[in-house]
Every structure is written in C-alpha cells, then in structure tokens.
N, C-alpha and C positions, 0 to 999 in steps of 0.2 A: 177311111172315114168311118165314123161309130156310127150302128143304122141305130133305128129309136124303136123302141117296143115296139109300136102300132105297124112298122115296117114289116117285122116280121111278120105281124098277124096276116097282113095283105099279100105276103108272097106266101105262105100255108092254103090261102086260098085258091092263090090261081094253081098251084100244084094239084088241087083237088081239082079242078075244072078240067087239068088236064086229063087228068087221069079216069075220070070219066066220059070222055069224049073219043079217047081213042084206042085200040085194045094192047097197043104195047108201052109202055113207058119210054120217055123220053128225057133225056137231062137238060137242066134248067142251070141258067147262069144266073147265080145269086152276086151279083157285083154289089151289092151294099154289105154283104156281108165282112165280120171282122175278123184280120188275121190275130190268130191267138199271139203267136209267138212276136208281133208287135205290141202287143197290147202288155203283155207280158215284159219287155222291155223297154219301154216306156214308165213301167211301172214303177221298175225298178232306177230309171234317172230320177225318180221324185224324192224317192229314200234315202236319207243320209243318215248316216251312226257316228254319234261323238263320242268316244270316250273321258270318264270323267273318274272324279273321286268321295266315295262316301264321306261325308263329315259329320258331327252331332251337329244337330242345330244352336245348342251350349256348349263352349267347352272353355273351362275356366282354370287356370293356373293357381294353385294355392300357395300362396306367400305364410311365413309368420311376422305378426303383426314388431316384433323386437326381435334382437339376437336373444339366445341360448342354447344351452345343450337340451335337446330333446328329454325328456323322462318316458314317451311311452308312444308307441305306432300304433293307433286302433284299428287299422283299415291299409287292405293289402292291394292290391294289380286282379280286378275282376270284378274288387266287392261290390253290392250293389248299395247303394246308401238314399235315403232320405234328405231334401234340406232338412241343415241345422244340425244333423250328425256329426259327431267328432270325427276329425279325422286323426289325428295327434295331439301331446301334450307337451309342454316344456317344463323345466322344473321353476318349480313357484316358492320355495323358501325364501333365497332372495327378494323378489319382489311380495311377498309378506308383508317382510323385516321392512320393505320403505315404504311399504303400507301403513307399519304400524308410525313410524316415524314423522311421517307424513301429516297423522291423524292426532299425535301429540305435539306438533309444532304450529296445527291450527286450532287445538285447544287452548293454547298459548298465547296465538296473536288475540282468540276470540277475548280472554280475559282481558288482558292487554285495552284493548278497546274497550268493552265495558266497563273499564278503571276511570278510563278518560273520561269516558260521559258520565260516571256519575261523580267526578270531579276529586281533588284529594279528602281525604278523610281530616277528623279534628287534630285527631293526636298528630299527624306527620305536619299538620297546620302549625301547633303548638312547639315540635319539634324545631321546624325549621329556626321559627323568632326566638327559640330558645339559642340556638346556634350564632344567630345573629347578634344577639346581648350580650352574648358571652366574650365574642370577637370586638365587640364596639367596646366593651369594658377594660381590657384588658390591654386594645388599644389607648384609651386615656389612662390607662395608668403609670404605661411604659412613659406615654407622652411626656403628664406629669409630674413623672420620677416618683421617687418614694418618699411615702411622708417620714416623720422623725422617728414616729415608734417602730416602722419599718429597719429603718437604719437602725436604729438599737437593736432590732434582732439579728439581723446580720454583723452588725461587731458583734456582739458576744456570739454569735456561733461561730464566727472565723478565731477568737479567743480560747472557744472550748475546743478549737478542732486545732488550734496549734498547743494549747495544753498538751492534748491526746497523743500528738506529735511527739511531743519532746519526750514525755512517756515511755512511751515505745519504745524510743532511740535510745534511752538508761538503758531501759530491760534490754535490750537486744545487745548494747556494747558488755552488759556484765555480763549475760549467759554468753555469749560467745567467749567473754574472757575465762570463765570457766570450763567451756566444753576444751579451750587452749590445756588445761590440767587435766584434763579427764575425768571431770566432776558430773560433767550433766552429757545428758545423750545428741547424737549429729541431730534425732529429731525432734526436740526440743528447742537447739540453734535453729533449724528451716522454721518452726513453728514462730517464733519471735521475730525473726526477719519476714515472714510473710504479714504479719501482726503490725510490722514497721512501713513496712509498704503498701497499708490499707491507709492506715493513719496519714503517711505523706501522701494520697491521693484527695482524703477527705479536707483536709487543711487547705492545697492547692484550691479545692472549688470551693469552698470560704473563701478563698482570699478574692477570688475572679469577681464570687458574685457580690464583693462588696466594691469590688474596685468598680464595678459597671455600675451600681448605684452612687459611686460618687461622681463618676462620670456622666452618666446621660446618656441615654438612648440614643444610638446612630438619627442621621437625615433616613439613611440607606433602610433599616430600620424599623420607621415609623411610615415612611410610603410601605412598605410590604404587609405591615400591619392593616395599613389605611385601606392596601389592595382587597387584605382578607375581608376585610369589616364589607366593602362594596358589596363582594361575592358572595357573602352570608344574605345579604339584605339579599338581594337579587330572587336568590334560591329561596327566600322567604316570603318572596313578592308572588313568585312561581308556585308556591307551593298556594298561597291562598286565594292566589285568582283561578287556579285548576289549569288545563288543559284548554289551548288555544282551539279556535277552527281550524288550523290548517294542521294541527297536531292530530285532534281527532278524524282530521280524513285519511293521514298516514297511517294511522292503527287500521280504521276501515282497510283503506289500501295495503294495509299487513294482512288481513283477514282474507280477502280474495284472494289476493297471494296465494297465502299458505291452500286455500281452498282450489284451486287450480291445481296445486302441488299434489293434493290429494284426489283428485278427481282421476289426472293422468295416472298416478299409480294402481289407482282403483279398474282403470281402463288398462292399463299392462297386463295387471294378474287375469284379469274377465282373457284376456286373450290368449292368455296361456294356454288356453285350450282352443285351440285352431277347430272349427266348425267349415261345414261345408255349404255354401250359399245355396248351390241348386243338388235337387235330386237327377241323381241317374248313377253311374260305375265309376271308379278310380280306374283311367286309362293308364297313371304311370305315377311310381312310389319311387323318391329320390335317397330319400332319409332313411335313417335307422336309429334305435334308440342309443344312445350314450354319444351321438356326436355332437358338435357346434353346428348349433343353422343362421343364417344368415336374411336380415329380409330381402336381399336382391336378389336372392335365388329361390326357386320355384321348388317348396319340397313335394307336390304331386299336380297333379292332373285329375281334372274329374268333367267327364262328357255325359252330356244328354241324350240320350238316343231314342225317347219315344216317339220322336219325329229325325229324319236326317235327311241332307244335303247331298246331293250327287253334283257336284260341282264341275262345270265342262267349261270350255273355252269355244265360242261360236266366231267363225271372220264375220269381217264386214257384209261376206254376198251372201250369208247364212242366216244373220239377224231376220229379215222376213216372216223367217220359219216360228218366228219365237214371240211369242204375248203370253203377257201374266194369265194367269188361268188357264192356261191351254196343256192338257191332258198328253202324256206322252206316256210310250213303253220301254221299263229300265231292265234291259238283261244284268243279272249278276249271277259272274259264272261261279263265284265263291258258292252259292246256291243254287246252281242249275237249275235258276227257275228266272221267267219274267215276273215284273212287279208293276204298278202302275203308279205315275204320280203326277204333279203337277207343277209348271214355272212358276216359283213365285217371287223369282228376284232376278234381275237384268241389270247387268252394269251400264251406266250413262257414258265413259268411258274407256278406252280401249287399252289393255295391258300395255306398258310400254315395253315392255320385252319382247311379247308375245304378239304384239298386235291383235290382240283377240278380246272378244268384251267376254265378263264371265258371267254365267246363265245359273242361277240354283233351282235346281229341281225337287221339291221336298216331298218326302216320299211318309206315310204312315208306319210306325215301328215298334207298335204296341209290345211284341210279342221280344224285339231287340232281336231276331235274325240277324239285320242288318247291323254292321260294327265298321268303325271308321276306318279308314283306311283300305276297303275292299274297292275294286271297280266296277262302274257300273255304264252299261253302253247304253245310250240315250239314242232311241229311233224315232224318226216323225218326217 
C-alpha cells in the first residue's frame, strides 16, 4: 500500500521522539512504507509499446493527364519541390497540331453561324430565281416542242452537215485512190480519213437532233424536267426566306461543338506538363525520358513530410489507452532519438485481417528527419 506524504512526515517525527528520549537508538517498523521493486513492477504492467510505421501525411501518385512519350524528367528520387512544380513533360507537337485544327474548325462553324443569322445575301437571292427561270423555261419549251424557225435551223444544219459529209468521203475515196499509186503520202491518207470521221459524227447529231424535234419530247422527259423546275423553285424559296430556326440552332450547336473540341485540346497541351499538386519530396521516379506513359500508371510519387504519421495497429483491450489529443513518446531508432507527438486519428472500425483498429499518431517534421517508411515505437 502507497503511504501519502503527510505519513511520512508523522513517522520522522516520532523517530525524533525516540531518539530523544533514550540514549541508544532503537529500530522502528515502518509498515506503511513502499516496496521499491513493486512499485517498479507495477510500473512497468501499465507500459505498453506498439510498433508502427512512418507515413507523410500527403502522399500522392502522379498520373499523366493523356498517353505519350515523355520529352523531359524535371525532378528526380529525393528532390524537394514546391506545389505547382513541374515534375515532367510530354511531347506537345502533336497536341499543337490539334490545337491548331481545333481552333480553325471553330472559326468555321463560328462563320457558319453568323451566315445564318444574318440571312442569305442579294446576289445568291437573285442567283438562285435566276436558276429557277432558266429550268422552268427550258422546261416549256421542250414541252412545247420547237416552233417553225427552229425547225428551219435544224434542217438546214442536218443539210450542211450531210453536205460536209459527202465531202469528205470524195476527198478521202480519191486520196486514198492516189496514195493506191504512190502519189500522195500514208499521212495525208490518215489525215483525210480522220477528216471523214469527224464529218460522219457531226451529220449523225444533225440527224438525232432533228429527228427529236419532229418527234416530241418523251412523257419520261418532261416529268424529269418538271422535277428540275420543283427543285430549282425550292432552292430559291430557300435561299430568300434565309435560314430556318432550327437551322440556326444547328450552326449554334456547330459552334459549341467545335468549341468543346477546342477547349479539350487546349486542356491536353496545358497538361503536357505534369505539375505537382502538394509540396514536399519525390518519394519514387518511374519514368524516363523518351518512353511511352500511360495514364493508368503512376510515373512518381511525391510525400509530405512536414507533418507524418506513425501508423500502429492497437487490440480491442488497448483502445482505452488512446483519445485524440493525447500526447505520446515515439522512439525511432532510424535516429536514436525519442520524439513526441500526438493521436489524432482512430479508426471507428477494426482491421479485418488484423483485428486491430488503426491509431495515427502525428508527429511535427519541420526539419524532415523523419522519412516514410522508418519505424517508430509508440509508448504510453
């Protein structure tokens, strides 16, 4: 049993009583006093030592935002870095190039769309009914067939052109009957005969195009014409009413389009340069320059360490020992030295592997002594 201060004061006293009273000393049975080496063992059942593991309190995998081959490695295994530091680059000609494509395909739709709204212009106005006239005309004439002075010109051009005909065919039977004596030359003969066979082509389409004027325009014809004439008027109804609502929303909706199109390329190239989110050290470089990266894979590592984590695993009959705030001493024998720090994270529940809840103890790391991965024995 533990005596209490004031105990001892009152046994110093009667010691002194005795020892005044009688001229030899006498020994006194101190029965309240405390056995050291219980007190000392005891001490030691209240002590317990977790082993755990340094962690940053950050630590963040760095992805690239797209595939490519790397162009350049800024930052090695130790450097210390800033947010917002590069940490690598990828190569950016390609994503430029669809840069620049990007940004010419939405100058594009933007025209595009301002065409619409401000509606067709005069001349493609006049164009189009000119288009229209032309096919409605040419439609009633086939219709109507050809008037008389027409047909007078086609006889007499199917007359001149079978003149020309017969022509030819003298010339050609006499010089070949000559080159027969070897009076005139072989190319003199091909020249006459090519001469004959222009002539019997132009004659042929004389003859057609009168035969079809005395004939009449097909059924077949005059519906294909009648088709054209529609689709002229149409394209000319279209052209001077301008651009519909729902036309002008599809230009709009051309224009965001292409402006998305552009934004994402503009957000590719911006990433071509992989930046570091937090400050603290590159724990681990994956990459090297001139290979392909991938973005499912991690090309580094970058931890916090101005604060870290000694991460332990406490049982169930251990928890007790442990509330947020409460002050504990962390041996790390990486640095034979104690440190001090503080709970400030408890897991709600229990490892399933381990059966154990885990306990973070965060520790101040100004100086970065401490580095992840070291261990550290947590006593309390």
């Amino acid at each position: 049993m533990r005596m209490h201060k004031w105990s001892y004061v009152w046994v110093g006293a009667a010691l002194m009583t005795v020892l005044s009273g009688c001229g030899t000393v006498q020994p006194v049975a101190l029965s309240g006093a405390v056995n050291p080496g219980q007190s000392t063992a005891r001490a030691a059942d209240q002590t317990r030592s977790f082993a755990g593991v340094v962690e940053g309190i950050e630590e963040v995998a760095i992805f690239a935002k797209s595939p490519g081959r790397v162009a350049a490695v800024l930052k090695d295994t130790g450097d210390e870095i800033d947010a917002g530091a590069p940490l690598f680059a990828l190569e950016q000609e390609e994503l430029a190039a669809s840069l620049r494509i990007a940004k010419a395909d939405l100058a594009l739709a933007k025209a595009k769309w301002e065409e619409a709204k401000k509606g067709t212009r005069t001349e493609e106005v006049q164009y189009a009914e000119a288009g229209w006239q032309q096919a409605n005309q040419k439609y009633l004439d086939v219709k109507n067939g050809k008037r008389p002075e027409e047909m007078a010109q086609l006889e007499a051009a199917y007359q001149s052109a079978k003149a020309v005909r017969d022509l030819n065919a003298a010339k050609r039977d006499r010089i070949q009957a000559l080159y027969v004596q070897g009076a005139v030359s072989k190319q003199a003969l091909e020249d006459a005969q090519s001469a004959c066979s222009q002539a019997e082509a132009q004659f042929r389409r004389s003859e057609e195009d009168l035969a079809l004027a005395k004939q009449g325009a097909t059924q077949a014809t005059l519906q294909a014409l009648q088709a054209n004439v529609e689709q002229m008027k149409a394209m000319a109804d279209k052209a001077k009413n301008g651009a519909t609502p729902e036309q002008i929303a599809q230009y709009s909706a051309g224009v965001e389009r292409a402006q998305a199109v552009v934004d994402n390329a503009e957000y590719q190239l911006k990433n071509a340069a992989v930046k570091s989110p937090i400050k603290g050290y590159v724990s681990a470089k994956i990459i090297h320059a001139g290979e392909m990266i991938s973005p499912n894979a991690a090309a580094m590592t970058v931890v916090n360490t101005e604060k870290v984590y000694v991460v332990i695993g406490a049982a169930q009959k251990d928890l007790e020992r442990f509330y947020i705030g409460k002050e504990v001493d962390v041996a790390v024998d990486a640095l034979h030295k104690t440190v001090r720090g503080k709970v400030e994270r408890i897991s709600p529940k229990a490892d399933a592997g381990t059966d154990t809840f885990t306990v973070k103890v965060v520790i101040e790391n100004k100086e970065g002594a401490l580095r992840s991965g070291m261990t550290g024995i947590v006593s309390l």
